[in-house]
C-alpha positions as CSV (number, residue, x, y, z in Angstrom):
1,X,-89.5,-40.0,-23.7
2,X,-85.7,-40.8,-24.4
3,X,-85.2,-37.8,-26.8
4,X,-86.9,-35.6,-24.0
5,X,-84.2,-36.5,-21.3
6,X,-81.8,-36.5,-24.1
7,X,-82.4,-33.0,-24.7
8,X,-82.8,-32.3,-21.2
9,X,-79.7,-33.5,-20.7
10,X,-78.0,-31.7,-23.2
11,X,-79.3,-28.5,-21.9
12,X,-78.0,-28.9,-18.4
13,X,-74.5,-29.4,-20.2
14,X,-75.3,-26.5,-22.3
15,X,-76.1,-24.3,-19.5
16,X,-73.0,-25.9,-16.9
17,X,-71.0,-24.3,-20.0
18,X,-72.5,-20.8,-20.5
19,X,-72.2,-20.6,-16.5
20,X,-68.8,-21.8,-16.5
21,X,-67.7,-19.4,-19.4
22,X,-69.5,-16.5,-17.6
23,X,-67.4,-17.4,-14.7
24,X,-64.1,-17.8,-16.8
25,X,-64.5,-14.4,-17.6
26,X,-63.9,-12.8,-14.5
27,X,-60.2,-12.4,-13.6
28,X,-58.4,-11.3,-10.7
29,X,-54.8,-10.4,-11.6
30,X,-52.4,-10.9,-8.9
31,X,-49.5,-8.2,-8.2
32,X,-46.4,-8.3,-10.5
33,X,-48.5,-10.2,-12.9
34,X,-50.0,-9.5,-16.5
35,X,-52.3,-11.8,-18.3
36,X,-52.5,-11.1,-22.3
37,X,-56.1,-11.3,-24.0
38,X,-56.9,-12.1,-26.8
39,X,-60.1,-11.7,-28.4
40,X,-61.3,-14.0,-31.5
41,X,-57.7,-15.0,-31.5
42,X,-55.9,-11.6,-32.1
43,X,-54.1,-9.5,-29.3
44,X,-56.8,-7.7,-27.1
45,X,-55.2,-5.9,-23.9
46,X,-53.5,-6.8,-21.1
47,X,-55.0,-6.7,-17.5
48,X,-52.7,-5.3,-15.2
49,X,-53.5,-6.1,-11.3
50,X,-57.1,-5.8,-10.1
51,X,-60.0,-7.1,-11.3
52,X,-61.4,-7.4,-14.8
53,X,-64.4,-8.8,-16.3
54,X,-64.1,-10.5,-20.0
55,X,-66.6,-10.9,-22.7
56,X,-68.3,-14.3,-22.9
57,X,-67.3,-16.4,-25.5
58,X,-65.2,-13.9,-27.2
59,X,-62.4,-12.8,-24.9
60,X,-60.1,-15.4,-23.2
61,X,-56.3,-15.4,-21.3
62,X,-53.5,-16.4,-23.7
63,X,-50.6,-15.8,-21.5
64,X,-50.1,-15.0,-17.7
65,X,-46.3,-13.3,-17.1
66,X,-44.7,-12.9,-14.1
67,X,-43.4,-9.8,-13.8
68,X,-40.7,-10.4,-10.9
69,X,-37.4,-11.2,-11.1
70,X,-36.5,-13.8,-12.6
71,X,-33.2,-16.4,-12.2
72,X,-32.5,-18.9,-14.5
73,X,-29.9,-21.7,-14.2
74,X,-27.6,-22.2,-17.5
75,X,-26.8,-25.8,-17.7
76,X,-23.2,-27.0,-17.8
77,X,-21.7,-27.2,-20.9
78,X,-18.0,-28.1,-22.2
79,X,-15.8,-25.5,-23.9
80,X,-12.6,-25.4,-25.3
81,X,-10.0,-22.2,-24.6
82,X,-7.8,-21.1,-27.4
83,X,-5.0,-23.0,-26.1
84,X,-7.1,-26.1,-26.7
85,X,-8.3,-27.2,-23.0
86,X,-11.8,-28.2,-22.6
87,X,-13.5,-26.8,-19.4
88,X,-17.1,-27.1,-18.0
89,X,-18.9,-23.8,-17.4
90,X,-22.2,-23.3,-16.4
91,X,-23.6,-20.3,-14.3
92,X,-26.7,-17.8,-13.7
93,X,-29.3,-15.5,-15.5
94,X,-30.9,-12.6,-13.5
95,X,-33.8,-11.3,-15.7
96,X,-37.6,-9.6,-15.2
97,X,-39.7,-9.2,-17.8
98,X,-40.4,-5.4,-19.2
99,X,-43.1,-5.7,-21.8
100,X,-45.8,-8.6,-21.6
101,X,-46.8,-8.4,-25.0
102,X,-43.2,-8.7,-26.7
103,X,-42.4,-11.4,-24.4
104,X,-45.7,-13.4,-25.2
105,X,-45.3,-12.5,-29.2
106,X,-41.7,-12.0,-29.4
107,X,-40.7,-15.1,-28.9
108,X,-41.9,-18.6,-28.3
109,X,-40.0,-19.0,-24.8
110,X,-38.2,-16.4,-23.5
111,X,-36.5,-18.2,-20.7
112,X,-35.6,-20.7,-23.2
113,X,-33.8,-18.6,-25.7
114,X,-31.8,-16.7,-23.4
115,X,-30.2,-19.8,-21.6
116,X,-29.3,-20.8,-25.2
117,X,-28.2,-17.4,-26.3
118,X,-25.9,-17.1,-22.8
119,X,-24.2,-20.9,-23.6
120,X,-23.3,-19.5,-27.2
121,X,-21.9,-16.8,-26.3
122,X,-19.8,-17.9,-22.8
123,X,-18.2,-20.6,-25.7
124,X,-17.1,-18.2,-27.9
125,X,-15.7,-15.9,-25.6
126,X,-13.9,-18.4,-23.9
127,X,-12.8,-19.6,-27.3
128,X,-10.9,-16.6,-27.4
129,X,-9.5,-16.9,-23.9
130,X,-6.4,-19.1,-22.3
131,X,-7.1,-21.3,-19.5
132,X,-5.6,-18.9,-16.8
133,X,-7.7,-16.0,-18.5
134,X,-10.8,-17.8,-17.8
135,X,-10.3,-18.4,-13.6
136,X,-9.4,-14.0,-13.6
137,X,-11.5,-12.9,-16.1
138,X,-14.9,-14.3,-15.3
139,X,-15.8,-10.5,-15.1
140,X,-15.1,-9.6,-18.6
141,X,-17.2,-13.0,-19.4
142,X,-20.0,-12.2,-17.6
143,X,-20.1,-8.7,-19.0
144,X,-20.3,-9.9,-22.5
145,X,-23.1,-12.4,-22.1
146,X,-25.2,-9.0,-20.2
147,X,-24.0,-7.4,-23.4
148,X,-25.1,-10.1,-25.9
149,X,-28.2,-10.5,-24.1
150,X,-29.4,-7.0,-24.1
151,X,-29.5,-6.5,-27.7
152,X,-32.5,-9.2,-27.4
153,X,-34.4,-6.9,-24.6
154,X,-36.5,-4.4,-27.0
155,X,-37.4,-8.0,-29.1
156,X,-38.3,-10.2,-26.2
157,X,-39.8,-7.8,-24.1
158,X,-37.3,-9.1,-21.2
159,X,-34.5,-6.9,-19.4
160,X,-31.4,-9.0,-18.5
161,X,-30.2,-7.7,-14.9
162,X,-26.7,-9.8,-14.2
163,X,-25.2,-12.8,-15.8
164,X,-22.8,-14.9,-13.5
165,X,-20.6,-17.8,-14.1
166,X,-21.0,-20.8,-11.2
167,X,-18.3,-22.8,-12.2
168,X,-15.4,-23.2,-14.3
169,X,-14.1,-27.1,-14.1
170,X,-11.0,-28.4,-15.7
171,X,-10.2,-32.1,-16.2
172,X,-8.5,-34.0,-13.1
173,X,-4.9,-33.9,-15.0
174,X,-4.8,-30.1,-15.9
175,X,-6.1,-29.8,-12.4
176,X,-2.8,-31.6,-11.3
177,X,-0.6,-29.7,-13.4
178,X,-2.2,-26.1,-12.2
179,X,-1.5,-27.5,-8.6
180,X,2.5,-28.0,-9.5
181,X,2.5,-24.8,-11.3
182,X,0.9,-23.0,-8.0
183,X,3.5,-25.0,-5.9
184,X,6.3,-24.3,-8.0
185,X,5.4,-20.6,-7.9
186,X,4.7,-20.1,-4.4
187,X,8.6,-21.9,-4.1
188,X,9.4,-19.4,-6.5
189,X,8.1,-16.2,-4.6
190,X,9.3,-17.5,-1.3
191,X,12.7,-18.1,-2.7
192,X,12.7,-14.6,-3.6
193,X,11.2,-12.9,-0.6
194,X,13.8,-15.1,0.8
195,X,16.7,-13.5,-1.3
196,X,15.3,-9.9,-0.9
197,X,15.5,-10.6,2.9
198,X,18.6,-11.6,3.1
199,X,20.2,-8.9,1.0
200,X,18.1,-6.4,2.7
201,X,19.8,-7.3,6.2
202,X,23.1,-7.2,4.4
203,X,22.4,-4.1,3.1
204,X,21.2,-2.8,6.6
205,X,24.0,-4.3,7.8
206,X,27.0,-2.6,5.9
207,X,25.1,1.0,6.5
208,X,25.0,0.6,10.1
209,X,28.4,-0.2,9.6
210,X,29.0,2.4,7.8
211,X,27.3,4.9,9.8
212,X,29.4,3.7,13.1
213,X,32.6,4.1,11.1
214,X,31.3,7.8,10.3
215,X,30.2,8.7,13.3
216,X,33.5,7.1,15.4
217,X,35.7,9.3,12.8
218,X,33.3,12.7,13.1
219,X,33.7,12.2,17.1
220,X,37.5,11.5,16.6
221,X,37.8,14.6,15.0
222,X,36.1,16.6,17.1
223,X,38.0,15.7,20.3
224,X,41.0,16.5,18.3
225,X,39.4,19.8,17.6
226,X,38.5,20.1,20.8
227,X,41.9,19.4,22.1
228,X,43.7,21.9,19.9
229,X,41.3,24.6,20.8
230,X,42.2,23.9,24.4
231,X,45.7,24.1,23.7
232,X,45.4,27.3,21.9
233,X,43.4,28.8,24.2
234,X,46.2,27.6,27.1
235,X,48.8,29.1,24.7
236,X,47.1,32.4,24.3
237,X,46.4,32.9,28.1
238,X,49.9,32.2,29.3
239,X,51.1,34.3,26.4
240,X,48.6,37.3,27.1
241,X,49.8,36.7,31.0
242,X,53.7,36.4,30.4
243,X,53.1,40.1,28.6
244,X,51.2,41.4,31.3
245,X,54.0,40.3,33.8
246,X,56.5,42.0,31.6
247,X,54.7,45.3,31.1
248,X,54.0,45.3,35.3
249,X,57.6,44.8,35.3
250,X,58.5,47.5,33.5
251,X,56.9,49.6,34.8
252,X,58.1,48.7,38.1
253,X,61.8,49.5,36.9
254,X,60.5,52.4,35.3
255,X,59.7,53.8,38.9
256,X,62.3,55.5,41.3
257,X,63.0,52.7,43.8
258,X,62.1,50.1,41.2
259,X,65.6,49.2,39.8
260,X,67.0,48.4,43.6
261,X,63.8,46.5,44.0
262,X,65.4,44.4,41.4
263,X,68.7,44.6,42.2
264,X,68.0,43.3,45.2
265,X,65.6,40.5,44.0
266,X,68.5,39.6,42.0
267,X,70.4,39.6,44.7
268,X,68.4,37.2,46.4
269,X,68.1,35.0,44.0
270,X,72.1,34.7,43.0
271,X,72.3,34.1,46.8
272,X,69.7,30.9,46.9
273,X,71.6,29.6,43.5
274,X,74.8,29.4,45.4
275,X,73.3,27.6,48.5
276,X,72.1,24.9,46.1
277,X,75.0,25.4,44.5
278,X,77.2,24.4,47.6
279,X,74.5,21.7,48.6
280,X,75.2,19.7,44.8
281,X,77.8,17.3,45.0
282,X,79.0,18.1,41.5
283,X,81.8,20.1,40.5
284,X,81.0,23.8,39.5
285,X,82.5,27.4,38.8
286,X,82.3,30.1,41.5
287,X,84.3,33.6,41.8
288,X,86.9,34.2,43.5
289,X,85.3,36.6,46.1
290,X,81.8,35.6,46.7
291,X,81.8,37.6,49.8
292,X,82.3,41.2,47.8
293,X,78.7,41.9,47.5
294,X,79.2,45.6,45.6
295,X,81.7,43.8,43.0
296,X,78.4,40.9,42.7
297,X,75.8,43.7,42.9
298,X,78.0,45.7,39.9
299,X,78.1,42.2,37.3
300,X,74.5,42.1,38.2
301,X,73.8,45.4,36.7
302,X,69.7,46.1,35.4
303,X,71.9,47.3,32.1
304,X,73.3,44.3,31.2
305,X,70.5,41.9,31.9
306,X,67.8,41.3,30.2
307,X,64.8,41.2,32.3
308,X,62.8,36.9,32.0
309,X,60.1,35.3,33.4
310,X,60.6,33.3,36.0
311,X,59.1,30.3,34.6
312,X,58.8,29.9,31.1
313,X,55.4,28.5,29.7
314,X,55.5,24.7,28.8
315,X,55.7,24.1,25.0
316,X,52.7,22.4,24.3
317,X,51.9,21.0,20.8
């Protein structure tokens, strides 16, 4: 009686098994995921999304991978930089996994291996790197760990999108002494846009000068220019009109009545001299007969005068 429920008992277990086995081999693969399978231990396939059904028994799931994007946070660690400061770095890993199988096979844990392979590698590079290096080159350090790490891809079955550094700290006292340096240089840079300023304005300063003085001396000089110009041209009219009043003259004389024309011009004019002449109160030589007008009229011959203007131009300079 007790080995009967014994053995019914066993065969309820038994067959609580089977159906749970028959049940473990049916799989529903989400998206972006890939289970390995393996089948009496060795590699099998892999199920891509959708659903699969497994052999009893035989076939089972070794590995799931997620196929998305992956980030992975790279605990800080301490360096040193080749001038012998010790700085703690830590950052970012952006990865996916390309090929299920390498990544399952290739290695025991990928995630593991490439945290460890970025730390490595961010210390040596920033062995080779001064402290000021490593604040404006984190570029050139995240490039090399992207570099370092994709010689791993093919192997680990992974593909390593971006690498990025979080944080770069110093020590409080190199902290302090960065913080005098960036003092002392921003004194530094405003004590020469300070300088440049100042002889800028100088420099402005003489060439507006300069530029007055040039222009004051250029305007000078063409007044004067302007002036003589004037004068000349003053000179040349009264000169071109003096000759036209001789040549009218002339060729008055030149005419029949023309030379008693002048004579009696002349005449005229000897007579108004000796009016003012009489009017003066200063002493002055007359004839002896100024009432003999033929005798006047015969000393006042057209042949023994030469013919002037009556007013002379002014001499202008």
């Amino acid at each position: 009686m007790i080995i009967n429920t014994i053995s019914q008992v066993l065969l309820g277990l038994l067959t609580i098994y089977v159906a749970y086995k028959f049940i473990q081999s049916i799989q529903l693969v989400p998206q972006q995921k890939a289970y390995i399978v393996e089948r009496l231990g060795n590699y099998h396939k892999t199920l891509e999304p959708g659903f699969h059904a497994l052999v009893p028994f035989f076939d089972r799931v070794k590995y799931r991978q997620d196929l998305r994007e992956q980030t992975i946070e790279v605990q800080p660690q301490e360096c040193f930089t080749i001038d012998n400061v010790k700085v703690e770095v830590d950052g970012v890993i952006y990865l996916t996994v390309t090929d299920p199988v390498n990544a399952s096979y290739g290695i025991t844990n990928y995630r593991f291996a490439a945290v460890q392979l970025a730390q490595t590698t961010t210390r040596s590079i920033i062995g080779r790197m001064n402290l000021d290096d490593t604040f404006e080159d984190r570029a050139i350090i995240n490039k090399e760990v992207v570099k370092v790490l994709s010689e791993m891809e093919q192997s680990w079955g992974i593909r390593v999108l971006r690498y990025e550094i979080k944080n770069i700290v110093t020590p409080h006292t190199i902290q302090k002494a960065m913080e005098r340096q960036m003092t002392a240089e921003r004194n530094r840079r405003a004590t020469i846009a300070n300088s440049e300023g100042i002889m800028q304005s100088t420099i402005n300063d003489a060439e507006g000068t300069k530029s007055e003085i040039i222009n004051r001396s250029e305007g000078e000089m063409q007044r004067r220019i302007n002036e003589a110009e004037g004068v000349a041209q003053e000179i040349e009219a009264l000169a071109e009109a003096t000759a036209v009043s001789i040549e009218e003259i002339a060729d008055a004389l030149s005419s029949e009545k023309g030379k008693e024309a002048m004579q009696m011009r002349l005449a005229e004019k000897y007579i108004n001299q000796l009016s003012k002449l009489a009017r003066s109160q200063n002493d002055v030589i007359i004839p002896n007969d100024i009432t003999d007008y033929d005798q006047i009229m015969k000393g006042l011959s057209l042949d023994k005068i030469s013919i002037i203007p009556e007013k002379e131009p002014p001499n202008k300079s």
